[in-house]
Backbone as JSON Lines, residues from 0, in Angstrom:
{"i":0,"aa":"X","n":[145.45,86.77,80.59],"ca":[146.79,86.2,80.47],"c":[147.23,85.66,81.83]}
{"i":1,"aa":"X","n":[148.1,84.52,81.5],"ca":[148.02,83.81,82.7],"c":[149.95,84.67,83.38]}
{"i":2,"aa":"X","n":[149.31,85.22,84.59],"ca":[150.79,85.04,85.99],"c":[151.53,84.04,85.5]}
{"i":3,"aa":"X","n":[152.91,84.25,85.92],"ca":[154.0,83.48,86.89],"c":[154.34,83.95,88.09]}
{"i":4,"aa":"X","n":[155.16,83.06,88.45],"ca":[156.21,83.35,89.6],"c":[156.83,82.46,89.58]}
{"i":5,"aa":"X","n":[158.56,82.99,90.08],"ca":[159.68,81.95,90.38],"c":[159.88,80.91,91.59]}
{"i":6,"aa":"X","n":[160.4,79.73,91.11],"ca":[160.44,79.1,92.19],"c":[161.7,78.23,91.87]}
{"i":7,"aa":"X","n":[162.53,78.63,93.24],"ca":[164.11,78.19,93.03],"c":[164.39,76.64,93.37]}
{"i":8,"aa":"X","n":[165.18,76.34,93.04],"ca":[165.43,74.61,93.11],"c":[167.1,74.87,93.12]}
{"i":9,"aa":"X","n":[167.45,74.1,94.1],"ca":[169.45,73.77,93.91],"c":[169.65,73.47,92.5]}
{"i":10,"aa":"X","n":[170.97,73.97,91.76],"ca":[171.01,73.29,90.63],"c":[171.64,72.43,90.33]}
{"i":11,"aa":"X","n":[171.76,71.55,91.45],"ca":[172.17,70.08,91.41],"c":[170.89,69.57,91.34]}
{"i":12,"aa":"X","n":[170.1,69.59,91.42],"ca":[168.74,69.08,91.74],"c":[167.52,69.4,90.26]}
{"i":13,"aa":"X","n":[168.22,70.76,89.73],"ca":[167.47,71.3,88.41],"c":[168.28,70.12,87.18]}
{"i":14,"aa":"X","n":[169.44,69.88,87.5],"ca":[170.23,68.69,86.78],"c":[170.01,67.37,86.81]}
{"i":15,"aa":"X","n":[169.34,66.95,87.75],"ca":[169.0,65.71,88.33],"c":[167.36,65.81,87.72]}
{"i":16,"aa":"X","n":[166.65,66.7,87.41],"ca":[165.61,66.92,86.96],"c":[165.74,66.72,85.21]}
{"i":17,"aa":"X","n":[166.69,67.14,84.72],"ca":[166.87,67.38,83.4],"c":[167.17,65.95,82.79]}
{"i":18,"aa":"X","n":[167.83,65.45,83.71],"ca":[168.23,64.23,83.32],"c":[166.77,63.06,83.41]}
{"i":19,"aa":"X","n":[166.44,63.16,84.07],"ca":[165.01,62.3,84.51],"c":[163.93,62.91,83.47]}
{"i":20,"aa":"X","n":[163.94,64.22,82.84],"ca":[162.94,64.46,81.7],"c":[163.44,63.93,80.56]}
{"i":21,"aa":"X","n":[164.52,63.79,80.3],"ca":[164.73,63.34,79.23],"c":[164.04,62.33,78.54]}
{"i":22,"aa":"X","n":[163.57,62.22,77.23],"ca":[162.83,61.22,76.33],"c":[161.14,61.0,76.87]}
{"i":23,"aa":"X","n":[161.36,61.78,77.84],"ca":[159.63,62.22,78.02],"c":[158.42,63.76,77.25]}
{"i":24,"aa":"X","n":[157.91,63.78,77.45],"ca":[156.85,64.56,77.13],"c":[157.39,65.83,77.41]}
{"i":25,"aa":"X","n":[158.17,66.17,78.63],"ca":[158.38,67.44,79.35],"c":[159.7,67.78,78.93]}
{"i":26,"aa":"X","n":[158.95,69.18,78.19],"ca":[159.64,70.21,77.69],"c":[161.17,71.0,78.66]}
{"i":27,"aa":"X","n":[160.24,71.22,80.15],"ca":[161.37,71.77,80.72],"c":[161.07,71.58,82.51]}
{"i":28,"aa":"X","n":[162.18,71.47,83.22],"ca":[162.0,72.12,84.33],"c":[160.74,72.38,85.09]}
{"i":29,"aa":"X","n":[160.21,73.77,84.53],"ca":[159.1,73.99,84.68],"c":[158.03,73.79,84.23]}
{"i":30,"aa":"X","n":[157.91,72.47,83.07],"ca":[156.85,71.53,82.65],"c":[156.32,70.36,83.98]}
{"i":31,"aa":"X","n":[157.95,70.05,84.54],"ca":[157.61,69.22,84.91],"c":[156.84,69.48,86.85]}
{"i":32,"aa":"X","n":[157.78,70.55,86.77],"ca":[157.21,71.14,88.03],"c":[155.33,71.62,88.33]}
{"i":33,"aa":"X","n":[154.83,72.18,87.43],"ca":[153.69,72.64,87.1],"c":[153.01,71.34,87.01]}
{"i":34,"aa":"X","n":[153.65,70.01,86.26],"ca":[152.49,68.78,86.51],"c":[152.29,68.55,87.93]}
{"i":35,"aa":"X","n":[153.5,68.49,88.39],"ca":[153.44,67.77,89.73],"c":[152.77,68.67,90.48]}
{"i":36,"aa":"X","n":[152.77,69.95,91.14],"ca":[151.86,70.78,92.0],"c":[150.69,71.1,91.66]}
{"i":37,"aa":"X","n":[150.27,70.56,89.92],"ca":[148.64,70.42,89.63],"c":[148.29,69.12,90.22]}
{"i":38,"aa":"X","n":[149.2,68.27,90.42],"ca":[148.75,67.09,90.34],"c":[148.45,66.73,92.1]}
{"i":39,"aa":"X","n":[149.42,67.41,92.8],"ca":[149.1,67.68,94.28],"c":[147.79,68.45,94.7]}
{"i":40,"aa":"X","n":[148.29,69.66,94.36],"ca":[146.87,70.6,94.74],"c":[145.28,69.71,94.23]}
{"i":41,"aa":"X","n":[145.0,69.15,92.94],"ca":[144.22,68.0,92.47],"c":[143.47,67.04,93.47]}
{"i":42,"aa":"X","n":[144.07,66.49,94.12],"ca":[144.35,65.28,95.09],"c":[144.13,66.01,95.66]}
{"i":43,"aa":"X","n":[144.54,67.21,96.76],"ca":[144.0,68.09,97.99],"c":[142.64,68.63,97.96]}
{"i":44,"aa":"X","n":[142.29,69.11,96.64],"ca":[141.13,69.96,96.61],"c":[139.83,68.28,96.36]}
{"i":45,"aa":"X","n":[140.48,67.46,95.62],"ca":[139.26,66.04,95.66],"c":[139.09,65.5,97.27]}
{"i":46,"aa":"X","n":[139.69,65.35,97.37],"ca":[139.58,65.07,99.48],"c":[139.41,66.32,100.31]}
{"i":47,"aa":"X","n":[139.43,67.31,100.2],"ca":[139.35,68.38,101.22],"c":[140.86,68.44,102.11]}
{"i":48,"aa":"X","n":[141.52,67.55,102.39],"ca":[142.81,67.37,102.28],"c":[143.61,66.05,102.33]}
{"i":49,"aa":"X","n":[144.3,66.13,102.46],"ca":[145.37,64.76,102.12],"c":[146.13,64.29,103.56]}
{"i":50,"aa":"X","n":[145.46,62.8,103.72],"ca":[145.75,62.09,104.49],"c":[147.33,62.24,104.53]}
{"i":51,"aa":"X","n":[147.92,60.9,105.81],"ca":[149.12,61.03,105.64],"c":[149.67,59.98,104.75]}
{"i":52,"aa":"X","n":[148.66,58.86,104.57],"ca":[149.41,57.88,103.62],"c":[149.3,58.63,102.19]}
{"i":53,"aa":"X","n":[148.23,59.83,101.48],"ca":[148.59,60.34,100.42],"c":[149.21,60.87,100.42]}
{"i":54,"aa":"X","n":[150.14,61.8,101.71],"ca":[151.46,62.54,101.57],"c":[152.31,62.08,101.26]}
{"i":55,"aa":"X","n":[152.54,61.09,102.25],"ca":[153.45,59.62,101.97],"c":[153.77,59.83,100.63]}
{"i":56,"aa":"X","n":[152.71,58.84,99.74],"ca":[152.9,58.69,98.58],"c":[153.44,59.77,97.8]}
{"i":57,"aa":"X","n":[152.87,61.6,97.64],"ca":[153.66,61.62,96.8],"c":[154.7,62.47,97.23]}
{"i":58,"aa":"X","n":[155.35,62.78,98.49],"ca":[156.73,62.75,98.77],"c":[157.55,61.5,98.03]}
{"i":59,"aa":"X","n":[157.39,60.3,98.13],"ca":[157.36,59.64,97.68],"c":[157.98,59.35,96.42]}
{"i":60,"aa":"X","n":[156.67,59.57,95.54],"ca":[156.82,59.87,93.91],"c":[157.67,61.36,93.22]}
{"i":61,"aa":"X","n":[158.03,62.44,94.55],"ca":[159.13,63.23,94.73],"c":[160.57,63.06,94.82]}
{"i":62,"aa":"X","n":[160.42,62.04,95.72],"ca":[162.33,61.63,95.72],"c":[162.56,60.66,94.5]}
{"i":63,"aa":"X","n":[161.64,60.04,94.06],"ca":[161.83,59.25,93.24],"c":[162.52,59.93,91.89]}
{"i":64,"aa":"X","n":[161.82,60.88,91.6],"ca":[162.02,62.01,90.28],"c":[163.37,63.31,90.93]}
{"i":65,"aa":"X","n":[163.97,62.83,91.86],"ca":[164.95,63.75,92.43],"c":[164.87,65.23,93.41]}
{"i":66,"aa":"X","n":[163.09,65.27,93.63],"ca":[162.68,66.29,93.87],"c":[162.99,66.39,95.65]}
{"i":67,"aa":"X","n":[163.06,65.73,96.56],"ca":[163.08,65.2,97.83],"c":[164.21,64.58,97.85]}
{"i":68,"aa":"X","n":[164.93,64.35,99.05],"ca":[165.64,63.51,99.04],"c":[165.53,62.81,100.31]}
């Protein structure tokens, strides 16, 4: 059986999230969170690590979705 653990977010920012899932695929919050840090760690472990223009990018693709600002 698979662990958790919590991971806190402002909830101006969990709102700003809710709103941006809407009419997508992602169920919740923590749907969408779990894509994105598979989708990082992914990209880290295929390169051994991540340049700065791939940080760039997905800081990036972070503020975009409200996650960064």
């Amino acid at each position: 059986m698979t662990e958790y653990t919590t991971v806190s977010i402002p909830k101006d920012l969990a709102a700003r999230v809710e709103e941006t899932i809407e009419g997508t695929s992602f169920q919740s919050t923590s749907d969408l969170t779990r894509f994105l840090l598979r989708s990082i760690v992914i990209q880290h472990q295929k390169s051994g690590q991540l340049t700065e223009a791939e940080f760039e990018e997905i800081a990036e693709q972070l503020r975009g979705l409200g996650y960064l600002e």
